[in-house]
PASEZA-975128 format. One line per field, with one value per residue: residue number from 1; chain; x, z, y of N, C-alpha, C, O in turn. Coordinates in nm, 2 decimals. Each point is the difference from the previous one (the first is absolute). Layout:
REM PASEZA-975128
i	(NUM, ...)
ch	(A, ...)
n.x	(X, ...)
n.z	(Z, ...)
n.y	(Y, ...)
ca.x	(X, ...)
ca.z	(Z, ...)
ca.y	(Y, ...)
c.x	(X, ...)
c.z	(Z, ...)
c.y	(Y, ...)
o.x	(X, ...)
o.z	(Z, ...)
o.y	(Y, ...)
//
This chain:
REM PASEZA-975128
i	(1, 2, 3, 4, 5, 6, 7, 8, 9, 10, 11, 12, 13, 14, 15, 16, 17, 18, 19, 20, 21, 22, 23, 24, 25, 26, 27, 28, 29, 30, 31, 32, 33, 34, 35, 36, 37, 38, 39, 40, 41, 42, 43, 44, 45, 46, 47, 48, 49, 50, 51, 52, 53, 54, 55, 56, 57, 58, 59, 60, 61, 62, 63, 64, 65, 66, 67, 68, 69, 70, 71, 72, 73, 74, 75, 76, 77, 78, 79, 80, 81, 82, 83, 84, 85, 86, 87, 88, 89, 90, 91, 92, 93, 94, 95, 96, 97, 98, 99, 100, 101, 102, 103, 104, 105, 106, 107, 108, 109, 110, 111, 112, 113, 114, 115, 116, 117, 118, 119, 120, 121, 122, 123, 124, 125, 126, 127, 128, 129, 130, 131, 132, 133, 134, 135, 136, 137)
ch	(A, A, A, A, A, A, A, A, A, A, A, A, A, A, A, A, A, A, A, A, A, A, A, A, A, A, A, A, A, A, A, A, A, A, A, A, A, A, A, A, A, A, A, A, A, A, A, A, A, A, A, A, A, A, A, A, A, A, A, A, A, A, A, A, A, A, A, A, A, A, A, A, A, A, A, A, A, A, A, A, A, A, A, A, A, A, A, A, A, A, A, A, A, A, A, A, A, A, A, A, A, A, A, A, A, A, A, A, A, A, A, A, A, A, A, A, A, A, A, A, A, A, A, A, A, A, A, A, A, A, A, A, A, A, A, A, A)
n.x	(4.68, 0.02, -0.17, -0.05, 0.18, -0.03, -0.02, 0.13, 0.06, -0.14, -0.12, 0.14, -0.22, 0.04, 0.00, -0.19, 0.05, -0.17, -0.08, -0.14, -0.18, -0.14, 0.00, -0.16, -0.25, -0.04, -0.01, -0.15, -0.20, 0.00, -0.01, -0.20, -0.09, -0.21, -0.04, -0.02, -0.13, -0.11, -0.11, -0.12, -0.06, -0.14, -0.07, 0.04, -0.25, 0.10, 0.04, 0.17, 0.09, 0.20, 0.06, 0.17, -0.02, 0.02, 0.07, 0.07, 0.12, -0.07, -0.08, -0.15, 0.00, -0.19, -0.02, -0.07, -0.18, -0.08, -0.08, 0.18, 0.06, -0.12, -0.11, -0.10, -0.13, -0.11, 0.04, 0.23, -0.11, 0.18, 0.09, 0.17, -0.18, -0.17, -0.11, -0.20, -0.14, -0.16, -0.21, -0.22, -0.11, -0.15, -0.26, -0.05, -0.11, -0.21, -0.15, -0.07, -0.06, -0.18, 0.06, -0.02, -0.21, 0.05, -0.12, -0.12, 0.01, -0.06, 0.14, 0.00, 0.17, -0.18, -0.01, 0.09, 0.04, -0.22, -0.01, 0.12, -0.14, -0.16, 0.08, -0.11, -0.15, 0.18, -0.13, 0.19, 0.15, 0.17, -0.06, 0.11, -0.26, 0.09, -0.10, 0.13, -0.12, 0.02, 0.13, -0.05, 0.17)
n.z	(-0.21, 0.19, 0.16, 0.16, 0.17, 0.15, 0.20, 0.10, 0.19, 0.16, 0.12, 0.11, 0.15, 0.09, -0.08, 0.03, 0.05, 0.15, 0.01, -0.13, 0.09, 0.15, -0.10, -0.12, 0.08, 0.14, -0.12, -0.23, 0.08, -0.03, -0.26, 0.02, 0.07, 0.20, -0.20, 0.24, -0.15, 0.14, -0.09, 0.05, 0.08, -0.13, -0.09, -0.16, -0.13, -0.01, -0.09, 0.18, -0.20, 0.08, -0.18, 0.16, -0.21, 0.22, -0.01, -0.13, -0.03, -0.12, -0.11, 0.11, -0.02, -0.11, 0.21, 0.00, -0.04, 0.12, -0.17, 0.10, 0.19, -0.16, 0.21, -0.23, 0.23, -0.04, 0.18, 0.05, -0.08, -0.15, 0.15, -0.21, 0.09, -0.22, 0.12, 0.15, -0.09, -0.09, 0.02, 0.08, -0.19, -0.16, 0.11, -0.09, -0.17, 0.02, 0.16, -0.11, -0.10, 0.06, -0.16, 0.13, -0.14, 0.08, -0.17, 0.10, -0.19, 0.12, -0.11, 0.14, 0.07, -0.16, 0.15, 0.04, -0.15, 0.01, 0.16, -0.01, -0.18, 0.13, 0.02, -0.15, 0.12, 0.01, -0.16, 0.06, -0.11, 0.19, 0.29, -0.06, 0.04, 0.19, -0.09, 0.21, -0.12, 0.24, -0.16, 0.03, 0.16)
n.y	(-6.79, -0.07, -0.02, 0.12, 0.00, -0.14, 0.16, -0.02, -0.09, 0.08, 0.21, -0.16, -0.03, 0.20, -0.19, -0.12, 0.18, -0.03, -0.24, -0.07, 0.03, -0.15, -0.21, 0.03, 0.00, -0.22, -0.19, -0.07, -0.06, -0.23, -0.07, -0.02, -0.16, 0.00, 0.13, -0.03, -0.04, 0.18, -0.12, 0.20, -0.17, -0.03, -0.21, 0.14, 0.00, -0.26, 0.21, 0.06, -0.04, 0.04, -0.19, 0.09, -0.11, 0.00, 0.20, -0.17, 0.26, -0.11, -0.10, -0.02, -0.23, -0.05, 0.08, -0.22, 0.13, -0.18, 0.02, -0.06, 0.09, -0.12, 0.04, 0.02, -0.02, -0.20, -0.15, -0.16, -0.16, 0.09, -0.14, -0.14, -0.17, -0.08, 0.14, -0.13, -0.21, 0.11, 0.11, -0.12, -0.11, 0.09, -0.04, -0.19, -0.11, 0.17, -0.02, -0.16, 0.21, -0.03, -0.24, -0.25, 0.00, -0.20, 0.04, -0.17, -0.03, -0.17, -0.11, -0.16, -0.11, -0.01, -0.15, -0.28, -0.12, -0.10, -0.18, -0.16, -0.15, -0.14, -0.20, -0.04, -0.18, -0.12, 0.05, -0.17, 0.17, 0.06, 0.00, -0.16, -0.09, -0.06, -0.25, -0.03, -0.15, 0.05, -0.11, -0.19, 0.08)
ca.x	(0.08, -0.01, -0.11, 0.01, 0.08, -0.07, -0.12, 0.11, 0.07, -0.09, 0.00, 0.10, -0.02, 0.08, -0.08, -0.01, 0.12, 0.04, 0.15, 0.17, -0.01, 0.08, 0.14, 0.06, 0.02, 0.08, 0.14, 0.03, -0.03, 0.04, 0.10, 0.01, 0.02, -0.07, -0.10, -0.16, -0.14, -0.12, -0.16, -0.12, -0.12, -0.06, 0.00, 0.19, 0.07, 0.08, -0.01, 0.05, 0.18, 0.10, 0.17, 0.08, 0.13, 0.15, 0.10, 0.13, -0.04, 0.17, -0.01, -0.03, 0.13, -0.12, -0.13, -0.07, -0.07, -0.06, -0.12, -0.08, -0.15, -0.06, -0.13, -0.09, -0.09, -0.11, -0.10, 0.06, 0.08, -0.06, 0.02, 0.06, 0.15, 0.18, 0.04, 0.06, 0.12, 0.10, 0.05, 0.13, 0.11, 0.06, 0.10, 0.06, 0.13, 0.13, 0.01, 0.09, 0.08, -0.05, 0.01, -0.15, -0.07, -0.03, -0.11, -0.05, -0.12, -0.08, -0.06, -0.17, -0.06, -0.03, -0.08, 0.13, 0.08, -0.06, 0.02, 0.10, 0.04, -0.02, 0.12, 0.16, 0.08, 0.03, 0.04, 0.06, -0.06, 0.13, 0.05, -0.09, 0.07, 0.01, -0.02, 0.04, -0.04, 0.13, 0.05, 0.09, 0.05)
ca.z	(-0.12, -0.06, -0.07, -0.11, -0.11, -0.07, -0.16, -0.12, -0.09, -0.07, -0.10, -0.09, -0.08, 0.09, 0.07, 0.15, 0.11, 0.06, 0.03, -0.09, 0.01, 0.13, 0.02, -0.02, 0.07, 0.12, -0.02, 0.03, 0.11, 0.12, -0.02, -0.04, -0.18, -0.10, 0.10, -0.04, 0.02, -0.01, 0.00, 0.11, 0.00, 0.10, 0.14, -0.01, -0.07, -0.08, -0.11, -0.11, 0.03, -0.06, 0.05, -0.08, 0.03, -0.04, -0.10, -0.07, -0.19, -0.07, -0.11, 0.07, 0.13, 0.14, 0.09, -0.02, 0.02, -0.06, 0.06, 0.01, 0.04, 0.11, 0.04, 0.09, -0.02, -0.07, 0.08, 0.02, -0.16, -0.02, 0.12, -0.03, 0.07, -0.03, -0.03, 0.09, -0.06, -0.10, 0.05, 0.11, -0.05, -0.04, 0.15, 0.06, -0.10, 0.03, 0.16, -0.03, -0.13, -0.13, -0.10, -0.08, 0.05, -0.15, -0.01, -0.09, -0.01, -0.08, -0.17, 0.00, 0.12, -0.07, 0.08, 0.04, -0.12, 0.05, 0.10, -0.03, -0.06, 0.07, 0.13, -0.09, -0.04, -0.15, -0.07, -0.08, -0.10, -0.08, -0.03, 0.00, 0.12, 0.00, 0.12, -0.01, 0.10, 0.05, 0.04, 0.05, -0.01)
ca.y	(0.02, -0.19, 0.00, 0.10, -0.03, -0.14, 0.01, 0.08, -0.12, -0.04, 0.05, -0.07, -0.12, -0.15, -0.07, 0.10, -0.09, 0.12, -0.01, 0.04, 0.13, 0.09, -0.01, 0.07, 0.14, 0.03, -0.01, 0.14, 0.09, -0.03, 0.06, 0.13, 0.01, 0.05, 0.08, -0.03, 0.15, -0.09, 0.08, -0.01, 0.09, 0.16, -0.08, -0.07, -0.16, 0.01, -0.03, -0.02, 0.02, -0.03, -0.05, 0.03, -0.04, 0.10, -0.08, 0.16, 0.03, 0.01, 0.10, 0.14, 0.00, 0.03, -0.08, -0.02, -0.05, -0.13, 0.00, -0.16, -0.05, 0.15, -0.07, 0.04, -0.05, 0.03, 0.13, 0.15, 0.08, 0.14, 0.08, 0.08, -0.09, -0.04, 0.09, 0.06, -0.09, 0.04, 0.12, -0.04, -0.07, 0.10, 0.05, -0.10, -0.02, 0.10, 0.03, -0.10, 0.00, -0.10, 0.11, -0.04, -0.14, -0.03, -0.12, -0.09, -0.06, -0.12, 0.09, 0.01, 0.09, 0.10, 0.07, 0.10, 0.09, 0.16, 0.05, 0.02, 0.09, 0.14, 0.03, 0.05, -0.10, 0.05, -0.17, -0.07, -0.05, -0.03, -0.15, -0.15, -0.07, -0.14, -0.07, -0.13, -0.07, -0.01, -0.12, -0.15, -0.07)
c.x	(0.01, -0.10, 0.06, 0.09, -0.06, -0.12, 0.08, 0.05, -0.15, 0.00, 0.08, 0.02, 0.05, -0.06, 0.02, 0.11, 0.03, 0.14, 0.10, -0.03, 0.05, 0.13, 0.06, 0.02, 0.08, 0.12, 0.05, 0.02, 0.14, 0.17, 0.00, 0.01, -0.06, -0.05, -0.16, -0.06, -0.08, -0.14, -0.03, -0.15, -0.06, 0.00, 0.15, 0.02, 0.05, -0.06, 0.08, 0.13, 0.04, 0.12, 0.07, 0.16, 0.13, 0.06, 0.08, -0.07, 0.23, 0.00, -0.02, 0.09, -0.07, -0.06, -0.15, -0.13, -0.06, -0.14, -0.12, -0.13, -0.12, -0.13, -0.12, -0.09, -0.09, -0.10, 0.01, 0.05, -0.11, -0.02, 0.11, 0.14, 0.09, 0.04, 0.15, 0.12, 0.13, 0.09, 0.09, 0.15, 0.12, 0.12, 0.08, 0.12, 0.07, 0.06, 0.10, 0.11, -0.01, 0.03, -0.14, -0.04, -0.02, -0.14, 0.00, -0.19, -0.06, -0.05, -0.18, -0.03, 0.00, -0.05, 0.15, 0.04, -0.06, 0.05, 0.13, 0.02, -0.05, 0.07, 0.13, 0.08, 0.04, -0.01, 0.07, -0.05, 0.14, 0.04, -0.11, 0.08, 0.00, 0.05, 0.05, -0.02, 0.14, -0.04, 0.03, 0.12, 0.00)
c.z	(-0.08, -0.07, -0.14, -0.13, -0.04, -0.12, -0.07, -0.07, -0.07, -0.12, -0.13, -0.04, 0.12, 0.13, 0.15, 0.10, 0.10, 0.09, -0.08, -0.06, 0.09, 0.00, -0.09, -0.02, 0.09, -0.06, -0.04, 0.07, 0.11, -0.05, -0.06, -0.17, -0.10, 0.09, -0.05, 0.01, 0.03, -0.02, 0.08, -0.03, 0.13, 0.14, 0.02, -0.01, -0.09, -0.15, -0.15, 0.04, -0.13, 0.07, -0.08, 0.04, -0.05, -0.15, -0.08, -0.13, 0.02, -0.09, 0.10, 0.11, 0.13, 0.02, -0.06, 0.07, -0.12, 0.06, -0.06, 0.00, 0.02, -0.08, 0.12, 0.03, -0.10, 0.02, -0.01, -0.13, -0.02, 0.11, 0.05, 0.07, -0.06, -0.09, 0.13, 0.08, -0.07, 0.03, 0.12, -0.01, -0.03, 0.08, 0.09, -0.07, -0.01, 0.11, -0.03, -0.06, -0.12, -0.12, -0.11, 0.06, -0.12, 0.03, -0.10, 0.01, -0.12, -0.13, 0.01, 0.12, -0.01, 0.14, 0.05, -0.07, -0.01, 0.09, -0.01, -0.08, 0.03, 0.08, -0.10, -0.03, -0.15, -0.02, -0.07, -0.12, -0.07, 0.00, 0.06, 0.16, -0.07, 0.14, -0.05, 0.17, 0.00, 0.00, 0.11, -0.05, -0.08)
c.y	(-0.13, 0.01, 0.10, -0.07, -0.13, 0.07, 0.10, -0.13, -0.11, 0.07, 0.01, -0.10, -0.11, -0.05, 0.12, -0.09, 0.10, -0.03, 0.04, 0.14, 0.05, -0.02, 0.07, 0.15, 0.03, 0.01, 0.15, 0.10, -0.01, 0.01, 0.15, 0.00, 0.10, 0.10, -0.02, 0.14, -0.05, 0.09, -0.07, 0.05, 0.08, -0.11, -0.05, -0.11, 0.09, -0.02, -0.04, 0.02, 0.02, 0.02, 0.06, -0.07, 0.08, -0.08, 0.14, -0.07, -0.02, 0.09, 0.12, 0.00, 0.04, -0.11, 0.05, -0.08, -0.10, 0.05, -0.13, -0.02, 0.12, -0.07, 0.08, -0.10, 0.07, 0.13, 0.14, 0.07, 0.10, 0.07, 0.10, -0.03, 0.00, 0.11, 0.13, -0.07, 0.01, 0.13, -0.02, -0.07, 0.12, 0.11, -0.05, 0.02, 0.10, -0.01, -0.10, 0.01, -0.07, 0.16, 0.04, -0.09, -0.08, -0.11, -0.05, 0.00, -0.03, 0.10, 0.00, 0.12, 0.17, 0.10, 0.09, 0.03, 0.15, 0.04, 0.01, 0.14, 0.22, 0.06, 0.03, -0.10, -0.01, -0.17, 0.02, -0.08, -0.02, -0.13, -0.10, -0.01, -0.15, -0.03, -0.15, -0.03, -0.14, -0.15, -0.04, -0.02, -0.15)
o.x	(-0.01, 0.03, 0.03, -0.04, -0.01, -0.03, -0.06, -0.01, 0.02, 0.04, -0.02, 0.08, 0.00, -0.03, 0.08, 0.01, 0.10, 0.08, 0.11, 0.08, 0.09, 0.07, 0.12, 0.11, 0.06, 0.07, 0.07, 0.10, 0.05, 0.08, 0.10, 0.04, 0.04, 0.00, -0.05, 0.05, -0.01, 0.02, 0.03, -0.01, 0.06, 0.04, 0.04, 0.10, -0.01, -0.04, -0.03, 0.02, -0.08, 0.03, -0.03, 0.06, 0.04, -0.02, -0.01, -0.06, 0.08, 0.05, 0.09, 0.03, 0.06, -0.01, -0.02, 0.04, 0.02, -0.01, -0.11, -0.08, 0.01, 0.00, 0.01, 0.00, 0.02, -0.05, -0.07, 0.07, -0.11, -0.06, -0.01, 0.12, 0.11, 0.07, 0.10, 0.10, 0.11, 0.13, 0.12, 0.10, 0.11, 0.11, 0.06, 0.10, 0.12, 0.12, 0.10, 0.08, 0.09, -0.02, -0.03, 0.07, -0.04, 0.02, 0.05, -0.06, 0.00, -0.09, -0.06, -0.08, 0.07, -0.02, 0.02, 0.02, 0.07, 0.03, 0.01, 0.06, 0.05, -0.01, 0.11, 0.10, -0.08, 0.06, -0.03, -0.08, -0.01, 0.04, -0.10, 0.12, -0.04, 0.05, -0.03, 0.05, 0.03, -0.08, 0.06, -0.01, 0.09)
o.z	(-0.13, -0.12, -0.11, -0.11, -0.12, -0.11, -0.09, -0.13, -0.10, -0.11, -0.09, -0.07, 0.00, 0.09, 0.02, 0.00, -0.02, 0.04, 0.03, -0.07, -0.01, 0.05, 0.02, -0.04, -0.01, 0.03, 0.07, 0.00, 0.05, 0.08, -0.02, -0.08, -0.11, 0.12, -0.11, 0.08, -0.04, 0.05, 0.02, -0.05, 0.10, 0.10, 0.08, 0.03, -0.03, -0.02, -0.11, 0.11, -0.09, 0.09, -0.12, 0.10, -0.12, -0.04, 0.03, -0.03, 0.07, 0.03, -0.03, 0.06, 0.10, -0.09, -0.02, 0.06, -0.12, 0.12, -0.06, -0.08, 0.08, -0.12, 0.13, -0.11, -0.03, -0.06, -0.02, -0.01, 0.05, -0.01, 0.09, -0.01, 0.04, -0.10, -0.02, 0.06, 0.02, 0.00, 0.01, 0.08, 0.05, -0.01, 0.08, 0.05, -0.01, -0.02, 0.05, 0.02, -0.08, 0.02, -0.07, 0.09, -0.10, 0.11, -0.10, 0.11, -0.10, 0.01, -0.07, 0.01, 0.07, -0.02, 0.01, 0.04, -0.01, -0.02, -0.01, 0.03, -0.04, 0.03, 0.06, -0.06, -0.07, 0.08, -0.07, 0.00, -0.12, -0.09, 0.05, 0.03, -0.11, 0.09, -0.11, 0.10, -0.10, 0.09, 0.04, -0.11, 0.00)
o.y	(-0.01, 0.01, -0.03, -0.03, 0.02, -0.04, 0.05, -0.01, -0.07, -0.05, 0.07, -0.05, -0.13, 0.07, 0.09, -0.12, 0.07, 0.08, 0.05, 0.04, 0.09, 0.09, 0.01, 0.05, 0.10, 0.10, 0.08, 0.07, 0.10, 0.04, 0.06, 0.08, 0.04, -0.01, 0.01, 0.08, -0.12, 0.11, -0.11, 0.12, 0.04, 0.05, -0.08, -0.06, 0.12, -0.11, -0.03, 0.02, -0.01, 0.07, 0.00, 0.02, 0.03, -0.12, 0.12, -0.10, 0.06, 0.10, 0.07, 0.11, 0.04, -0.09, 0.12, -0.11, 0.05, 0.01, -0.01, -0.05, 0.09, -0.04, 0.01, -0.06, 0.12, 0.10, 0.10, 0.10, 0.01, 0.10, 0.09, 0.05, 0.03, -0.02, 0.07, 0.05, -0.04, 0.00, 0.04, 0.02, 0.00, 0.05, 0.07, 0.05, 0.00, 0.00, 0.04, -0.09, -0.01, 0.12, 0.09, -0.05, 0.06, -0.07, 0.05, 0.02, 0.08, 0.08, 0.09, 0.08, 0.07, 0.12, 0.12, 0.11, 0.10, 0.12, 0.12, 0.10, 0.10, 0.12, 0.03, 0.01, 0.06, -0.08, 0.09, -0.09, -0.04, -0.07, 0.05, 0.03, -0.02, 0.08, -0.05, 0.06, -0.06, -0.02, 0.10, -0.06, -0.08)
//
């Protein structure tokens, strides 16, 4: 799952580091923070994951799934992984009580916004995310 998650954080541009990839899978893993999905292929490597982190809509007064991360290898795209990735997430998040799942992804990334958008994901087009990267004291 390390591997996997370092070329998910490549494919984002970030140097390859599989130590601080695994450490920080375990952590999650080990406080229970996130829930991982995984694809396999027909030999049960692993081709792909996605992470969903709990969190609440206030305005809806429900629990919520963050669906953060979801990465297939190369090989394995149009094989339908991060489709069944996805499906699986959905069933999850009901078996959970989630009221929805919400994502982000990249305005270029035109392959998943298909795949999203065939599965019934709705893009937000009411509000702007934003991001502040946290100072030093």
């Amino acid at each position: 799952m390390a591997v996997l998650f370092d070329l998910y954080r490549q494919f984002y541009a970030q140097a390859p580091d599989l130590v601080l990839a695994h450490g920080f899978i375990s952590e999650r893993f080990n406080k229970r923070e996130s829930v991982i999905l995984v694809a396999e292929d027909e030999r049960s490597a692993l081709v792909g994951f996605c992470q969903l982190y709990p969190s609440f809509c206030s305005v809806e007064a429900k629990p919520i799934y963050v669906l953060y991360d979801l990465f297939v290898i190369p090989s394995a795209r149009q094989s339908g992984a991060g489709r069944r990735l996805l499906e699986a997430a959905e069933l999850r998040a009901a078996a959970d009580g989630k009221a929805r799942m919400d994502l982000t992804t990249a305005k270029t990334n035109a392959p998943a916004q298909s795949l999203y958008a065939s599965l019934g994901w709705v893009r937000d087009e009411v509000f702007w995310t934003y991001n502040r990267r946290v100072t030093e004291p």
